[in-house]
C-alpha positions in Angstrom: 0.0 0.0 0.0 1.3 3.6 -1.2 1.3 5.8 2.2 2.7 8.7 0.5 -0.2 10.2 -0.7 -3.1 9.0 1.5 -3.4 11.8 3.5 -4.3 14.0 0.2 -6.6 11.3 -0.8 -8.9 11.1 2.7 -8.6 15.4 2.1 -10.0 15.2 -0.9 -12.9 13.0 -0.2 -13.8 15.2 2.8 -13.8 18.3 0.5 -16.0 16.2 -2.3 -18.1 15.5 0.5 -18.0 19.4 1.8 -17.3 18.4 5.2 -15.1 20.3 7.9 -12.7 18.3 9.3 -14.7 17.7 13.0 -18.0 16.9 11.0 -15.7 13.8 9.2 -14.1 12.5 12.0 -17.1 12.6 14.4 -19.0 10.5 11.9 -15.8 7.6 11.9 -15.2 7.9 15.1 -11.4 9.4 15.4 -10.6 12.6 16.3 -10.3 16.2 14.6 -6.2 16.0 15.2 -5.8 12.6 14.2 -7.6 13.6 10.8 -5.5 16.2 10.4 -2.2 14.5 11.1 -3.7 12.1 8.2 -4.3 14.8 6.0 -1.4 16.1 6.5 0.6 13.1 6.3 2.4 12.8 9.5 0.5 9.5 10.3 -0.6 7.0 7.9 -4.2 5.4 8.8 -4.9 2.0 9.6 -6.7 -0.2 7.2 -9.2 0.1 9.6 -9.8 3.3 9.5 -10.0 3.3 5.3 -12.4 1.3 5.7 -14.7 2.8 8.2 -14.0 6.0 5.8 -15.3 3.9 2.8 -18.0 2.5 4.6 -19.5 5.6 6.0 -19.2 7.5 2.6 -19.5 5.0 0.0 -16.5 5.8 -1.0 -13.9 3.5 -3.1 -11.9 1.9 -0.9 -9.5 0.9 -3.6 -9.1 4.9 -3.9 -8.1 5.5 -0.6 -5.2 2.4 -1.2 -4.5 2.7 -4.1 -5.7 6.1 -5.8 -7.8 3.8 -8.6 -11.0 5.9 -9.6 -14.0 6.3 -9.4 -13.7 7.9 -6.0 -17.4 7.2 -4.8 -18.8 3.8 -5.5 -22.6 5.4 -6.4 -23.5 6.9 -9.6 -26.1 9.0 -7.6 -25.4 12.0 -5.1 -28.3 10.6 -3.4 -26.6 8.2 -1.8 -23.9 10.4 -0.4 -24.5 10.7 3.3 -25.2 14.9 3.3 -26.4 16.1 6.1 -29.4 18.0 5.5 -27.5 21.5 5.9 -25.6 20.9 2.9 -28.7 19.6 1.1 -30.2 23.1 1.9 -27.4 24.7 0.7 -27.9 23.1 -2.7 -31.2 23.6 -2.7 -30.5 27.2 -2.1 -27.4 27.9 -4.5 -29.8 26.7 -7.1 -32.4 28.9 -6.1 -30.1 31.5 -6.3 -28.9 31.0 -9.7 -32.3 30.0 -11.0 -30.9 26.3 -12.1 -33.8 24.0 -13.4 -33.7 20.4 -12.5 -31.3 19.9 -15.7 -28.8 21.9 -14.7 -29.2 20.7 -10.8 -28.6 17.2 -12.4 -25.7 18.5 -14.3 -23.7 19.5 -11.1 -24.5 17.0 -9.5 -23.1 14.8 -11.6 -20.2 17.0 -12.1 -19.6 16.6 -8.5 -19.1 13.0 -8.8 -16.7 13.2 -11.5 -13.1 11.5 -11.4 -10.6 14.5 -11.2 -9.6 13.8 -14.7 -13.1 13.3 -16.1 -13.8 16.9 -14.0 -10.6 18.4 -16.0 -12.1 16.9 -19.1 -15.5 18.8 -18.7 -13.8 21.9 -17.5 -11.9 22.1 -21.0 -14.6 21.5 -22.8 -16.5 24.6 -21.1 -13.5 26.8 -21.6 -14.1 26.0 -25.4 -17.5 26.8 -25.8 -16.9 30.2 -23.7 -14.4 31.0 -26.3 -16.8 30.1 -29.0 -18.9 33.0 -28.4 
């Protein structure tokens, strides 16, 4: 198992999931420092822990190993466990932006993206804006 980049790899699942650190490690049961020292790489998680991580999140596990995509195991953002602030938060950012359900579905989706499949998509909209 790679230990070198593990620590960017739990950080990056708890930004996809748009949770402070406390919220993440509350809900696996460690502690805001020991996340931290994760995060940071100055302690490398036990198997254990990966796998409470995955669990929780329905997130790949084989990601947090291995760094082998997809990062979350569900096609749906449904099945991420938000907590209903964020789900209100959504709800408002696309009331504020006047998004239909299309373009709701869009970011979701977006937000489920591998990073490369995200760069992919971001190209591709910095195309059409210089289409105009």
């Amino acid at each position: 198992m790679s230990n070198d980049n593990i620590g960017n790899r739990i950080k990056n699942v708890r930004k996809i999931l748009a949770l402070q650190q406390t919220e993440f490690a509350k809900e696996i049961g460690i502690s805001q420092s020991t996340i931290s020292s994760y995060e940071k790489n100055l302690r490398n998680p036990p198997v254990s822990v990966l796998k409470t991580i995955a669990d929780t999140y329905n997130i790949n596990l084989d990601y947090l190993l291995n760094d082998k995509e997809p990062i979350l195991l569900s096609e749906k953002v449904e099945s991420l466990k938000l907590q209903s602030d964020k789900a209100i938060f959504f709800d408002e950012f696309c009331k504020i932006y006047n998004l239909d359900e299309c373009s709701k579905k869009n970011i979701q989706e977006y937000l489920l993206l591998s990073r490369k499949d995200r760069h992919t998509v971001n190209k591709f909209i910095k195309i059409i804006k210089n289409i105009k």
